[in-house]
N, C-alpha and C positions, 0 to 999 in steps of 0.2 A: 595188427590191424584186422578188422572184423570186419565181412560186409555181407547183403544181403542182395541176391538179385531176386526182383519181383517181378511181376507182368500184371496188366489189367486190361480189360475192355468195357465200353458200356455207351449205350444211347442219353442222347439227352435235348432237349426242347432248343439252349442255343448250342454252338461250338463252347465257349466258357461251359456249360453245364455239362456238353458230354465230358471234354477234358476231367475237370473233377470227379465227375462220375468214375472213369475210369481208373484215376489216381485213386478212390475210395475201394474200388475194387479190387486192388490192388496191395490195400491196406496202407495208403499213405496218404489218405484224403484229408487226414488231419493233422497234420502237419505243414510249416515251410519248408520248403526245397529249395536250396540251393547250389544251383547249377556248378560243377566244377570240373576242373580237365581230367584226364581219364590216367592218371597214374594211379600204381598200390605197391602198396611195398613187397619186399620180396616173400615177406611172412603169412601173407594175408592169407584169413581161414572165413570158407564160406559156410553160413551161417543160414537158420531160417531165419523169418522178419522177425525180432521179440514184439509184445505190445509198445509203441511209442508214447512217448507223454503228447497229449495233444497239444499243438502250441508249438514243439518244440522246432528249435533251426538243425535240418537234416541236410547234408551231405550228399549229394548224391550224380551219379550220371545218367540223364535221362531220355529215353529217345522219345518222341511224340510224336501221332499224325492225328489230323480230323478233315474230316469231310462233310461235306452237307448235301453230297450230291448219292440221290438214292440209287444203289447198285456196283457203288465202289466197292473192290474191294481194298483195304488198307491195311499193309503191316507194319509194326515197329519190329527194330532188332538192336539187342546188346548182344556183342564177344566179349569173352572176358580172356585172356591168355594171364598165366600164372610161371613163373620162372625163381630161382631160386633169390637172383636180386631184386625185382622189381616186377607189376605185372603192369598189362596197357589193358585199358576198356575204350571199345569203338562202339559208336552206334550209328545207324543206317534206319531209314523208312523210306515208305513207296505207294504209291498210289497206282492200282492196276497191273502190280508188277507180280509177278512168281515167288511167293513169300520163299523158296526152295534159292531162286538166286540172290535176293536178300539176305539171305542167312550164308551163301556161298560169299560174297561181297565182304560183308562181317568181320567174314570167318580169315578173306585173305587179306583184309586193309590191317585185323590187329596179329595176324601173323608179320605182314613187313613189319610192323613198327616194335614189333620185340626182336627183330632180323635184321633191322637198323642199330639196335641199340644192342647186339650182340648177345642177347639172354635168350638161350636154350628153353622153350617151351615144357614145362612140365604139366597143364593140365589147359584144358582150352574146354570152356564153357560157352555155348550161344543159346540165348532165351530171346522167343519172342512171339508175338500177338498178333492176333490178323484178325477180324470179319467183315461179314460183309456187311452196306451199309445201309440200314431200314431208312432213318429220316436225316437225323445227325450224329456220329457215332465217332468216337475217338478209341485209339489203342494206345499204348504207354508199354516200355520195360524200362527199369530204373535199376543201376545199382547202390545199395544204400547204404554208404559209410557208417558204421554204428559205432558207440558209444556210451559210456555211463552214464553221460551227460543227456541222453534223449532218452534211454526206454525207463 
């Protein structure tokens, strides 16, 4: 298993346009995304994003926030923990919150759930995106299952 974690951010005229905006940002504005629960196997190797086929049905776990209200600030966040069986991806966002505790939040929701399921942590990844917010502004981190089938 292959996967890529990305980040974006970006303004845009509605919430729909920032959202996109920031998925283009991000390098996956042209694409489908579909939403899926937060397992990987125990092999999974991370990866930069390759070019994707435009069009194509991507994979992926996605955190998202937007705002319209100017002076927010908003962050998204992916953990990713890695273990020799299987790994967990958790996401978390916040509005006006300490991007510092959002990423500590992250960091201990996808520790339990590898600590539930008995798998020794061998690498623990957290990405993620904040700014602040001019008119309407969205941030995004996705992780992105890849495949032959999409790039």
């Amino acid at each position: 298993m292959r996967i890529a974690i990305v980040s974006g951010k970006d303004e845009g005229p509605t919430k729909l346009n920032a959202f996109d905006n920031a998925l283009s940002n991000a390098g996956i504005g042209d694409v489908n995304l579909i939403k899926v629960s937060s397992m990987l196997s125990g092999n999974a190797e991370i990866c930069d994003l390759p070019k994707l086929k435009p069009g194509a049905m991507v994979n992926c776990v996605l955190s998202s926030i937007t705002s319209d209200n100017p002076g927010d600030e908003i962050t998204a966040v992916v953990a990713v923990a890695l273990g020799e069986e299987l790994g967990c991806v958790v996401e978390t966002s916040g509005i006006n919150k300490n991007p510092n505790d959002l990423i500590k939040e992250g960091e201990e929701m996808v520790r339990y759930m590898m600590e539930k399921r008995k798998v020794e942590i061998k690498d623990l990844i957290v990405e993620y995106s904040t700014t602040k917010v001019e008119n309407i502004a969205s941030c995004i981190v996705s992780v992105v299952y890849l495949d032959d089938d999409i790039e």
